[in-house]
MARKE-886597 format. One record per residue (C-alpha): x, y, z; residue number from 1. Coordinates in Angstrom, 1 decimal. Example, Ala and Ser with C-alpha at 12.3 -4.5 7.8 and 13.67 -1.06 7.14 Angstrom:
<sites>
SITE;x;y;z;nr
SITE;12.3;-4.5;7.8;1 $
SITE;13.7;-1.1;7.1;2 $
</sites>
This chain:
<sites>
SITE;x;y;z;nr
SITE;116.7;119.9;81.7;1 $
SITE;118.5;116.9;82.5;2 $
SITE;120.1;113.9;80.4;3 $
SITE;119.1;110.4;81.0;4 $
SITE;120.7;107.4;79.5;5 $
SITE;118.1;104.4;79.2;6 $
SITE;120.2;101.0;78.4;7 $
SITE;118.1;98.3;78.2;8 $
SITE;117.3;95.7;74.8;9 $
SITE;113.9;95.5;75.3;10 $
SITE;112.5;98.2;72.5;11 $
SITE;108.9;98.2;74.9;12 $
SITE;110.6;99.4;78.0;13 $
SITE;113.2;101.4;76.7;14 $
SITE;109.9;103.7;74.8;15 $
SITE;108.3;103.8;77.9;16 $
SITE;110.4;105.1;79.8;17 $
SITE;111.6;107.2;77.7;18 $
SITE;107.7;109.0;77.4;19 $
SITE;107.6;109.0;80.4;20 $
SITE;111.1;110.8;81.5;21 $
SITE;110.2;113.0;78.7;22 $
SITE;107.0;113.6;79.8;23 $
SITE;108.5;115.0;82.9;24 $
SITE;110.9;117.1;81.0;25 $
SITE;114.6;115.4;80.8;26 $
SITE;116.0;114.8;77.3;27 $
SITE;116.5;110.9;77.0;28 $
SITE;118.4;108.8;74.8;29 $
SITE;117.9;105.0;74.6;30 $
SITE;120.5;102.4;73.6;31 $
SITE;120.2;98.5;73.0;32 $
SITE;123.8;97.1;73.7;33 $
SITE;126.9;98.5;75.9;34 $
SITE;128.8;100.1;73.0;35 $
SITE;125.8;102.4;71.5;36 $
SITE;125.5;103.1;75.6;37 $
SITE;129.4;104.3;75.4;38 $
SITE;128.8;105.7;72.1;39 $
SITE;125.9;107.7;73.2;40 $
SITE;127.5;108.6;77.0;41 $
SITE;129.9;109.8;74.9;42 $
SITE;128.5;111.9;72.5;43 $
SITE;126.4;113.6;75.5;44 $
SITE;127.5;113.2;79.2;45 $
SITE;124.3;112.1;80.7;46 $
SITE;123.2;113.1;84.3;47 $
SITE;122.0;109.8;85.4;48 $
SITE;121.8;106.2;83.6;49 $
SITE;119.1;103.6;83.8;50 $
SITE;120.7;100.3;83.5;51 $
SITE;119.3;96.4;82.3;52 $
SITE;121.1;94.0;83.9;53 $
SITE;120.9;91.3;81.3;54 $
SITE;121.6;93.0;77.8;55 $
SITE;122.0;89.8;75.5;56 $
SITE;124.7;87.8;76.0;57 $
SITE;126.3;91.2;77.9;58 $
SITE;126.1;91.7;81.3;59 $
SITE;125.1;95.3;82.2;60 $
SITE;126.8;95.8;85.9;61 $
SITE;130.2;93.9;84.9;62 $
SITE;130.2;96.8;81.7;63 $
SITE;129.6;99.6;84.5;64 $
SITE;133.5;100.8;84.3;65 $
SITE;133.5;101.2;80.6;66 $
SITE;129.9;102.9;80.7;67 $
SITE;131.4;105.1;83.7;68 $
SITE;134.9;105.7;82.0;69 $
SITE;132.9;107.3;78.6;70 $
SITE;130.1;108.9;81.4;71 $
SITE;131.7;110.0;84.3;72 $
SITE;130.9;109.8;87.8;73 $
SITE;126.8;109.6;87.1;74 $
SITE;124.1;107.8;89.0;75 $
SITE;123.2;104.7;87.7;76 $
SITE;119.7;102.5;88.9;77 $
SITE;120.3;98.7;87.7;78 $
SITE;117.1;97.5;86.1;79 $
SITE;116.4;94.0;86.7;80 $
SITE;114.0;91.4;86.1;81 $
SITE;115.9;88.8;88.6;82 $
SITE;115.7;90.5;92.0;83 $
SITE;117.6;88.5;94.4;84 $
SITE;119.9;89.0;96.8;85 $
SITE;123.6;88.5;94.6;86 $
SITE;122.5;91.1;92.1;87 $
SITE;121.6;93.6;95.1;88 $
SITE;124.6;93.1;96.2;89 $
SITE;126.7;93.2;93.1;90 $
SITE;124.5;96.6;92.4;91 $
SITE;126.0;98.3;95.4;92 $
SITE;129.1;97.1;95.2;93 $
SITE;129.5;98.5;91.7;94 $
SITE;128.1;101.9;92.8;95 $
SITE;124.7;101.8;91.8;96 $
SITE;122.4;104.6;93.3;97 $
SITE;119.3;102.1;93.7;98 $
SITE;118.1;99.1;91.4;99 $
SITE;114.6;98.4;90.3;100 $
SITE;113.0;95.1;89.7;101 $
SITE;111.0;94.4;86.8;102 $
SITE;108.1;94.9;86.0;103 $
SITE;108.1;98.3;88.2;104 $
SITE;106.0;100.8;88.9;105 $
SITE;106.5;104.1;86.8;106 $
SITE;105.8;106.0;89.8;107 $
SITE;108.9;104.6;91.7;108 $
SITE;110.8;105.2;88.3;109 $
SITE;110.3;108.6;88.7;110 $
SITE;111.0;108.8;92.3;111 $
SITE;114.4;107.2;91.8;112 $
SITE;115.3;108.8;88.9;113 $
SITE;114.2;112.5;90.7;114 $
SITE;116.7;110.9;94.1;115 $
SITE;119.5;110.1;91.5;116 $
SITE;119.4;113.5;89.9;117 $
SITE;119.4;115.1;92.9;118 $
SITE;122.5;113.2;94.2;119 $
SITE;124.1;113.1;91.2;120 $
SITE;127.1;115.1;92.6;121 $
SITE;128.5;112.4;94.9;122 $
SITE;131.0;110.2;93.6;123 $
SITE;130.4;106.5;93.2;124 $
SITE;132.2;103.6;94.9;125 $
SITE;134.9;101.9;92.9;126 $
SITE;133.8;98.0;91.8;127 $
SITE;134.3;95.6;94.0;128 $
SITE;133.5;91.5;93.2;129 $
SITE;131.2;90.3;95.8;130 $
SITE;131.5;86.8;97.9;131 $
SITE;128.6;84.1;96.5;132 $
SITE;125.7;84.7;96.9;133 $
SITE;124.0;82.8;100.4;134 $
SITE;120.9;81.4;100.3;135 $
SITE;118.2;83.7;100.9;136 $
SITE;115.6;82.9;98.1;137 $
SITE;112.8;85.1;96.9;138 $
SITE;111.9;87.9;94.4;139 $
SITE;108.4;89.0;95.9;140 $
SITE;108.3;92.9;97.0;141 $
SITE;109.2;92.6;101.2;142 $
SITE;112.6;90.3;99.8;143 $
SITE;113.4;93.1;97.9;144 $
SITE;113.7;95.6;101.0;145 $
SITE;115.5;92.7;102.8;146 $
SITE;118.1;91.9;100.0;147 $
SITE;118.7;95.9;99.4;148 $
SITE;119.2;96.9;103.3;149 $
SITE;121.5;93.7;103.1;150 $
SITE;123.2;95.1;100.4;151 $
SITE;123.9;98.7;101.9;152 $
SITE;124.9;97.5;106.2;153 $
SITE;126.6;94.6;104.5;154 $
SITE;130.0;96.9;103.8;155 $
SITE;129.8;98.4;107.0;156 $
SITE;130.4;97.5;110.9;157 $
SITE;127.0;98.6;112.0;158 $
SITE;125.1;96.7;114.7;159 $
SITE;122.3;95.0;112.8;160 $
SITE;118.4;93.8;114.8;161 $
SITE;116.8;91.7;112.3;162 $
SITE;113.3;91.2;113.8;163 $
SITE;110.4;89.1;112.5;164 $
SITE;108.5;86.1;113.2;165 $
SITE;110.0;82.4;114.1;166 $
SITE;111.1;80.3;111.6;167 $
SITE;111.2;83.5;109.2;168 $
SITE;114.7;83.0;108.3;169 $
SITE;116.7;85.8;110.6;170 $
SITE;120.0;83.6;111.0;171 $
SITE;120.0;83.5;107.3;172 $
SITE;120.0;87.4;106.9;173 $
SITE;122.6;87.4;109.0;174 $
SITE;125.3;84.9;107.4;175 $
SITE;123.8;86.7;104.3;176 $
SITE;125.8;90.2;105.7;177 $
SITE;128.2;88.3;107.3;178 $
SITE;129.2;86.5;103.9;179 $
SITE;129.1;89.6;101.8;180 $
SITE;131.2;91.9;104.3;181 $
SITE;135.0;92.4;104.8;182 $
SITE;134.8;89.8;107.7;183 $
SITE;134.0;87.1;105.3;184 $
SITE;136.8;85.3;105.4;185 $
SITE;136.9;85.4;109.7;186 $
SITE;134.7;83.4;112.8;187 $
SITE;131.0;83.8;112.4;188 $
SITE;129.5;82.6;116.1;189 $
SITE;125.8;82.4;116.4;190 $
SITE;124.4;81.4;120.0;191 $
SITE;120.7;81.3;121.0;192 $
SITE;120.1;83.3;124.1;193 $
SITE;117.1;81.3;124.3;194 $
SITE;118.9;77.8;124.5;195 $
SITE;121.2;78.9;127.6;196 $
SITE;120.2;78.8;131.4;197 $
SITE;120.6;82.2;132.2;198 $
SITE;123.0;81.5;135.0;199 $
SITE;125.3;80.3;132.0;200 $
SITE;124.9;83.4;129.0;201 $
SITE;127.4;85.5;130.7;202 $
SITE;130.0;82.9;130.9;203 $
SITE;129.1;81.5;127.0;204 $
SITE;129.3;85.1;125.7;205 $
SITE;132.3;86.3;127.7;206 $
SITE;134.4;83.7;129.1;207 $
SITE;135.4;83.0;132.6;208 $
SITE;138.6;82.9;134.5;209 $
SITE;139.9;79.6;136.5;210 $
SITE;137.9;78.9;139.6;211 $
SITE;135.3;82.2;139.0;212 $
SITE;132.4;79.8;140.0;213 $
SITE;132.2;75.7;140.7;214 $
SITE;133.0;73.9;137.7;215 $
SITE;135.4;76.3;136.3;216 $
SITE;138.3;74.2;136.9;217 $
SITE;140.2;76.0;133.5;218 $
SITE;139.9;79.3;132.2;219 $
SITE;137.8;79.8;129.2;220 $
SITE;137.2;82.3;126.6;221 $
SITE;133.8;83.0;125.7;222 $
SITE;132.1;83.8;122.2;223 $
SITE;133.4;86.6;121.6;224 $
SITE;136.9;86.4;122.0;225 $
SITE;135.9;83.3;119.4;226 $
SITE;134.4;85.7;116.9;227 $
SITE;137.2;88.0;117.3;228 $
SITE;137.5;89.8;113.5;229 $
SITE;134.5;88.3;112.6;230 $
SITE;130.6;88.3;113.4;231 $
SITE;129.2;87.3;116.4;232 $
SITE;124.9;86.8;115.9;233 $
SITE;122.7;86.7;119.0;234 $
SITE;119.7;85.0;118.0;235 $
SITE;116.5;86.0;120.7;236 $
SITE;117.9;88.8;122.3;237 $
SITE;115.4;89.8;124.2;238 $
SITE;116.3;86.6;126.9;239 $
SITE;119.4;88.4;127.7;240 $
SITE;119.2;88.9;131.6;241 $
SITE;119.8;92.5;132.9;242 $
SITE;123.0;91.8;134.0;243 $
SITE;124.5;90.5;130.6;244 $
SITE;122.8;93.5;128.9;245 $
SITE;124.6;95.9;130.8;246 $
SITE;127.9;93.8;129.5;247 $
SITE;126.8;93.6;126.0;248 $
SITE;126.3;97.8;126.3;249 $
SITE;129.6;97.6;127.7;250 $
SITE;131.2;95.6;124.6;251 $
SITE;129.4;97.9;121.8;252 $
SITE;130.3;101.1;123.4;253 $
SITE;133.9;100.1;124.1;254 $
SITE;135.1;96.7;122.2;255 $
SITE;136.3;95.4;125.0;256 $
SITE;134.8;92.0;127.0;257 $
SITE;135.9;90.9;130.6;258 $
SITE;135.4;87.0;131.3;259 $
SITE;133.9;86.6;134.3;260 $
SITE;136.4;86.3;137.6;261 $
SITE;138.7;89.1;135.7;262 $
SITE;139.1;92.7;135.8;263 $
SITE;141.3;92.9;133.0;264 $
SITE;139.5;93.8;130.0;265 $
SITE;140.6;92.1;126.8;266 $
SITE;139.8;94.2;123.1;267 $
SITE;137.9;92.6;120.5;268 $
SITE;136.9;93.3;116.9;269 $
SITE;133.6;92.3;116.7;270 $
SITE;130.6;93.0;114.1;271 $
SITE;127.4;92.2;116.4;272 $
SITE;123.8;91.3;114.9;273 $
SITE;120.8;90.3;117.5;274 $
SITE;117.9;88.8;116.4;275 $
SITE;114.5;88.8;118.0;276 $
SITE;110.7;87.3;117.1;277 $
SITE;109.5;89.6;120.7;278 $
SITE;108.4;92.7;121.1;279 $
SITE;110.8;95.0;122.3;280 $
SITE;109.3;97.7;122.2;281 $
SITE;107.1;96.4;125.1;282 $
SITE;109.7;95.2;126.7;283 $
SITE;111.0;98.4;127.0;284 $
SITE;108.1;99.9;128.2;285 $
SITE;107.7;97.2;130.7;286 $
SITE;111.1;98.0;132.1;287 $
SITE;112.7;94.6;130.9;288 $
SITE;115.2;95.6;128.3;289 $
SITE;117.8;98.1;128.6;290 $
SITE;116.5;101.7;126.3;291 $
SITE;120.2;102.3;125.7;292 $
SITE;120.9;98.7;125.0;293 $
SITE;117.9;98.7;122.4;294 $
SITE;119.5;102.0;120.5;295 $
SITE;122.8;100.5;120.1;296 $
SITE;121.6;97.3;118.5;297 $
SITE;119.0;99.2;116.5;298 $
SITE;121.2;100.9;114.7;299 $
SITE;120.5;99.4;111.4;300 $
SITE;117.1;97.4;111.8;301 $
SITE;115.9;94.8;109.2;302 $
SITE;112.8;93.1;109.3;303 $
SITE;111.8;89.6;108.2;304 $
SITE;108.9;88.9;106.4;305 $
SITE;106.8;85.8;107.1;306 $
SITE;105.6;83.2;104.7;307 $
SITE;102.0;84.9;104.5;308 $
SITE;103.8;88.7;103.5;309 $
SITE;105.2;87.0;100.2;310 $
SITE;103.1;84.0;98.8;311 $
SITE;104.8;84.3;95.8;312 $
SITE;108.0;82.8;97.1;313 $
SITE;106.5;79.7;98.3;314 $
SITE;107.4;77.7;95.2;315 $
SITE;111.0;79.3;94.5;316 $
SITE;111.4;77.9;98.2;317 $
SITE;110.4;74.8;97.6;318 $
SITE;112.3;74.0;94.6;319 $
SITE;115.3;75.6;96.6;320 $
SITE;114.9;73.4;99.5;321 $
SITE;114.3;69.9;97.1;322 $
SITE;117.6;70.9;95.4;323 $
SITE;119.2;71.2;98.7;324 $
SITE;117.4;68.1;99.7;325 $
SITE;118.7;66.2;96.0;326 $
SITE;122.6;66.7;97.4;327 $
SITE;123.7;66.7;93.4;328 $
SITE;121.0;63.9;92.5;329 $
SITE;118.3;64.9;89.6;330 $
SITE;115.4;66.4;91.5;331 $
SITE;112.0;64.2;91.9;332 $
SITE;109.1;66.5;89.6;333 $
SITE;106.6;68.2;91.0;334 $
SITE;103.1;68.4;90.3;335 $
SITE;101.0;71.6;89.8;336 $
SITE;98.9;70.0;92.3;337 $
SITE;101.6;69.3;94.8;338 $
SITE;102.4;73.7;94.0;339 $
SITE;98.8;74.5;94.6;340 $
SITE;98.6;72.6;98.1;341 $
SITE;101.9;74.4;99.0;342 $
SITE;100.3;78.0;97.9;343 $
SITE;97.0;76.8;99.8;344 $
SITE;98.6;76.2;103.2;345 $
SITE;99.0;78.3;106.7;346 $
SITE;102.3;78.0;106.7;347 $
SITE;102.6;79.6;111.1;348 $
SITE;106.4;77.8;111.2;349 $
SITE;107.0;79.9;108.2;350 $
SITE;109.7;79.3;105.9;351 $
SITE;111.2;76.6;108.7;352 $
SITE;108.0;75.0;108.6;353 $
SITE;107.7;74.9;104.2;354 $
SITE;111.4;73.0;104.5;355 $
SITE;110.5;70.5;106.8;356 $
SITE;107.2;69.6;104.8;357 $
SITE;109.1;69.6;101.2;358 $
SITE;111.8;67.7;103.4;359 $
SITE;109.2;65.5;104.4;360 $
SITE;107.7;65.4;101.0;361 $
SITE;110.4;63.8;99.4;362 $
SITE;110.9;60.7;101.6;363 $
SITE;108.0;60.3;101.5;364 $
SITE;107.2;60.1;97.4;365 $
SITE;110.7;58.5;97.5;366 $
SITE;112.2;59.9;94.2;367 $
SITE;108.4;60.2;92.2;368 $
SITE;106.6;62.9;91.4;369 $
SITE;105.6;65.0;94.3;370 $
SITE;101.7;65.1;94.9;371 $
SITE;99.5;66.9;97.6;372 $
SITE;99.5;63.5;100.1;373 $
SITE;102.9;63.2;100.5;374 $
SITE;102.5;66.4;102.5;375 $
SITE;102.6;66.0;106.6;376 $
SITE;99.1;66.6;107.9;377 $
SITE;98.6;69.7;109.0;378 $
SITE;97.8;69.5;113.1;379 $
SITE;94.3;71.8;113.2;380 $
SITE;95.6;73.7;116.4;381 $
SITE;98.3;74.8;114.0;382 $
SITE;95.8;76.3;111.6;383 $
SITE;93.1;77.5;113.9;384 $
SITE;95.9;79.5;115.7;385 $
SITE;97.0;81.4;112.7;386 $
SITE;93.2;81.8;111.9;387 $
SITE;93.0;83.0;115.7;388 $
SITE;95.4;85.8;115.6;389 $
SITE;93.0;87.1;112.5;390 $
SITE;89.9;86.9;114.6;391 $
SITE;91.4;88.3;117.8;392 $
SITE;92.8;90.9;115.6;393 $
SITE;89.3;91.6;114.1;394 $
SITE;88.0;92.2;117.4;395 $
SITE;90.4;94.8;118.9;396 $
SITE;89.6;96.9;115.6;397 $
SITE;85.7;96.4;116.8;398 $
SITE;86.1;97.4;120.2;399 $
SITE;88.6;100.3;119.2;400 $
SITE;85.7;101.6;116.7;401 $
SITE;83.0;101.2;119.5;402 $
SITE;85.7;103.3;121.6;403 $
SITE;86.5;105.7;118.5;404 $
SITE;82.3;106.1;118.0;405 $
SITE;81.5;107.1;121.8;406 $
SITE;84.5;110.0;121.8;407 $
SITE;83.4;111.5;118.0;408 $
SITE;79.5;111.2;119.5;409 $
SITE;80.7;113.4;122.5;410 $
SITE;83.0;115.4;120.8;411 $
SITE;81.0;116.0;117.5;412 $
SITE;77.7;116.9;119.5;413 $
SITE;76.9;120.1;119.1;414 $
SITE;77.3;119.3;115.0;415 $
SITE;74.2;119.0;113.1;416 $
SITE;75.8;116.6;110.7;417 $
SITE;78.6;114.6;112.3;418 $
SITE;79.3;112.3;109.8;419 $
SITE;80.6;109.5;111.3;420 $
SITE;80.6;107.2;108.7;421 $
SITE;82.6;109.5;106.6;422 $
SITE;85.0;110.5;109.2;423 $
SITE;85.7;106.8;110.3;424 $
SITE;85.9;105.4;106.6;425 $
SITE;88.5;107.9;106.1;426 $
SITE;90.5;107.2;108.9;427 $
SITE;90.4;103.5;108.8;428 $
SITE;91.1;103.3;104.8;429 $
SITE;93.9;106.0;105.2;430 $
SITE;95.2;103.9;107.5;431 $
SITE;94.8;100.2;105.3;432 $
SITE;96.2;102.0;102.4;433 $
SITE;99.5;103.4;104.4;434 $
SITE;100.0;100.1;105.6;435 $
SITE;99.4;98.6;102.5;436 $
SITE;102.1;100.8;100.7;437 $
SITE;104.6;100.4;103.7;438 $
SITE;104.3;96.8;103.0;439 $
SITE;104.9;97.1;99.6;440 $
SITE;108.0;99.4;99.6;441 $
SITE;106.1;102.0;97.9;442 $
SITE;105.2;100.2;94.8;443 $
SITE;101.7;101.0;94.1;444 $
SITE;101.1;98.5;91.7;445 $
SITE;101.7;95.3;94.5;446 $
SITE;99.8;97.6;96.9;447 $
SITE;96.6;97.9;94.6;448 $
SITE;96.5;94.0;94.4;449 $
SITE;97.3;93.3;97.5;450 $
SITE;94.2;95.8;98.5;451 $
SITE;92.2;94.0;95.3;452 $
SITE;92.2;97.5;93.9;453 $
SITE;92.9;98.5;90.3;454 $
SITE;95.9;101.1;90.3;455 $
SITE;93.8;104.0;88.9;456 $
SITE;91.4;103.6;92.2;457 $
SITE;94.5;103.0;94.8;458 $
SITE;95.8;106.3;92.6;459 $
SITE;92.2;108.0;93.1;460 $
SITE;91.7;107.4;97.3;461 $
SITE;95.2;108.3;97.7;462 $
SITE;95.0;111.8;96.2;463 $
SITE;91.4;112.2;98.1;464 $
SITE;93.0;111.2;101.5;465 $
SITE;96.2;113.4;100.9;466 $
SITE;98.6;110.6;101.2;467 $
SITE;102.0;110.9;99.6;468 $
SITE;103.5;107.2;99.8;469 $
</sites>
């Protein structure tokens, strides 16, 4: 039987969790304040701690080295009802195990609290006050995954491939690790492979020496010998020609770049992150990217949600963007109207597209409430082609059931009762619902409404199907 320490002011959560950690056989104790959580650690060292950030006027993850000094080197999950990216990162940095976002899932508070106790034997970083926080905004379920892998590849040197759709805000994940790694205080570069002639990305990247082509009348160094210590992000990675990804390989395997015209190599300490909206996946397969180039960028992937994957964003945006907009100046009000026509919206430019509209919004209602017509029209080729991709996406599920129907018919002959309705049901709702949790992060409780399910069904179909999220 193990001991778990539940800290956390509010008397509701603290008894539910602790029926339900006792349910599953630990011994629990629950404390209100950071002294009777001291008081208690002490009393009876507990094997893993479950931690409110906000406790009062008492900040839970600032009081982690007294808790730890009367606990010991337990695992401790930050509970939070503010998920966003600075208390992510102040949870790692303090040596949290994991950190949970209120209101969560008792399912996933089991899971994590069965990870911790398993784990509970490594030892736990030392504090470490992180930079401010950059300005990737959200609380919604998918900015959740993005602000915890930012949290854990921030600390480290690995190659980072944020993917995800334009406009979805990669080059702000990746300021967001650069600013909350050790390089913070060196060059961040960010080039678009995208904006160069291709003749010219070798030479931008990696320098040239004097007279190595016409026009290079001085020697040059490229971006990154500029980034040198720092970051260097290389937004649309997949329009690197051949050529320069066999000298990108070349600079992650050895940390060394060679301007063009020399044959003197010249070392550089350089964290890379590539960004890309393409498929590369199909690029590899179509022989256009490099597989080994691919591997050494994917090291630590992180993908970026568009607007449509978290909804509930849309207005913490906004308001984000009007302040930024404001420059210091009391913000125009909005109208509930204004908020509805926001949430109502295709929003294809994603979160680039929502900034130039409330950007838009307020010159337009020149410091007075913001109201649905001081929107830019919305051009209905925009629209219909996010509607397309739905309908074109309806209709390769249609032709892959006609496909699926024909093989089960031939295999499934000789059966005198195929079931095909059964069989295809099952495989097409297994597959919705895996999906659906993947999307999620596991949390069954966003899954069932995204699906429009109660929990207790989404429980039921999962145990029917097999599926173990």
């Amino acid at each position: 039987m193990s001991r778990i320490l539940v800290v956390d002011d509010e008397p509701a959560i603290g008894w539910s969790l602790k029926e339900l950690l006792s349910d599953e056989g630990h011994e629990v104790a629950v404390a209100a304040d950071i002294p009777r959580a001291v008081a208690a650690a002490e009393a009876a060292a507990p094997d893993a701690i479950l931690l409110d950030v906000r406790l009062g006027d008492q900040d839970g993850i600032r009081s982690l080295p007294a808790i730890r000094a009367a606990a010991g080197a337990v695992p401790v999950v930050v509970m939070t009802a503010f998920g966003d990216l600075d208390t992510a990162v102040r949870a790692v940095h303090a040596g949290a195990f994991d950190y949970l976002v209120k209101p969560f899932d008792l399912e996933r508070v089991s899971d994590v609290v069965a990870r911790a106790l398993a784990d509970r034997d490594l030892e736990a970083g030392p504090p470490v006050e992180p930079p401010p926080a950059t300005e990737l905004v959200g609380s919604s379920p998918p900015m959740q995954e993005v602000y915890k892998q930012v949290a854990l590849v921030a600390a480290s040197d690995l190659p980072v491939l944020v993917t995800g759709p334009t406009g979805s805000g990669k080059e702000v994940v990746a300021r967001a690790i650069h600013a909350h790694s050790a390089r913070h205080d060196k060059p961040l570069v960010t080039t678009n492979l995208a904006a160069l002639a291709p003749g010219v990305i070798e030479s931008e990247l990696f320098g040239h020496a004097a007279g190595s082509f016409t026009g290079a009348v001085a020697a040059r160094p490229g971006l990154f010998e500029l980034a040198d210590g720092g970051t260097i992000f290389l937004d649309e990675i997949g329009e690197a020609p051949p050529d320069v990804q066999v000298k990108l390989l070349r600079v992650l395997e050895t940390g060394e770049v060679a301007r063009v015209g020399e044959a003197t190599a010249r070392p550089v300490s350089v964290r890379v992150i590539a960004a890309t909206n393409r498929d590369l996946g199909g690029m590899l397969a179509a022989g256009t990217f490099r597989p080994d180039l691919f591997h050494r960028l994917n090291v630590f992937p992180i993908t970026m949600p568009s607007l449509a994957d978290r909804p509930a964003d849309i207005e913490a945006l906004a308001r984000h963007f009007l302040a930024r907009q404001a420059a210091g100046r009391p913000l125009p009000p909005v109208s509930p109207e204004f908020l509805a026509a926001l949430r109502g919206r295709d929003w294809p430019g994603n979160v680039r597209e929502l900034k130039h509209a409330i950007e838009y919004a307020a010159v337009v209602a020149r410091g007075g409430t913001l109201r649905p017509e001081h929107l830019p029209k919305q051009e209905p080729t925009t629209t219909g082609a996010a509607r397309s991709d739905l309908t074109a996406a309806a209709a390769r599920v249609s032709a892959t059931v006609k496909e699926w129907s024909a093989a089960a018919r031939r295999e499934l002959a000789g059966l005198p009762e195929p079931d095909l309705h059964h069989r295809a049901v099952q495989l097409i709702e297994g597959t919705l619902l895996r999906e659906a949790l993947a999307h999620t992060g596991g949390n069954r409780t966003a899954a069932a409404k995204l699906l429009g399910l109660d929990r207790a069904t989404l429980r039921t179909k999962l145990r029917a199907l097999g599926i173990d999220d």
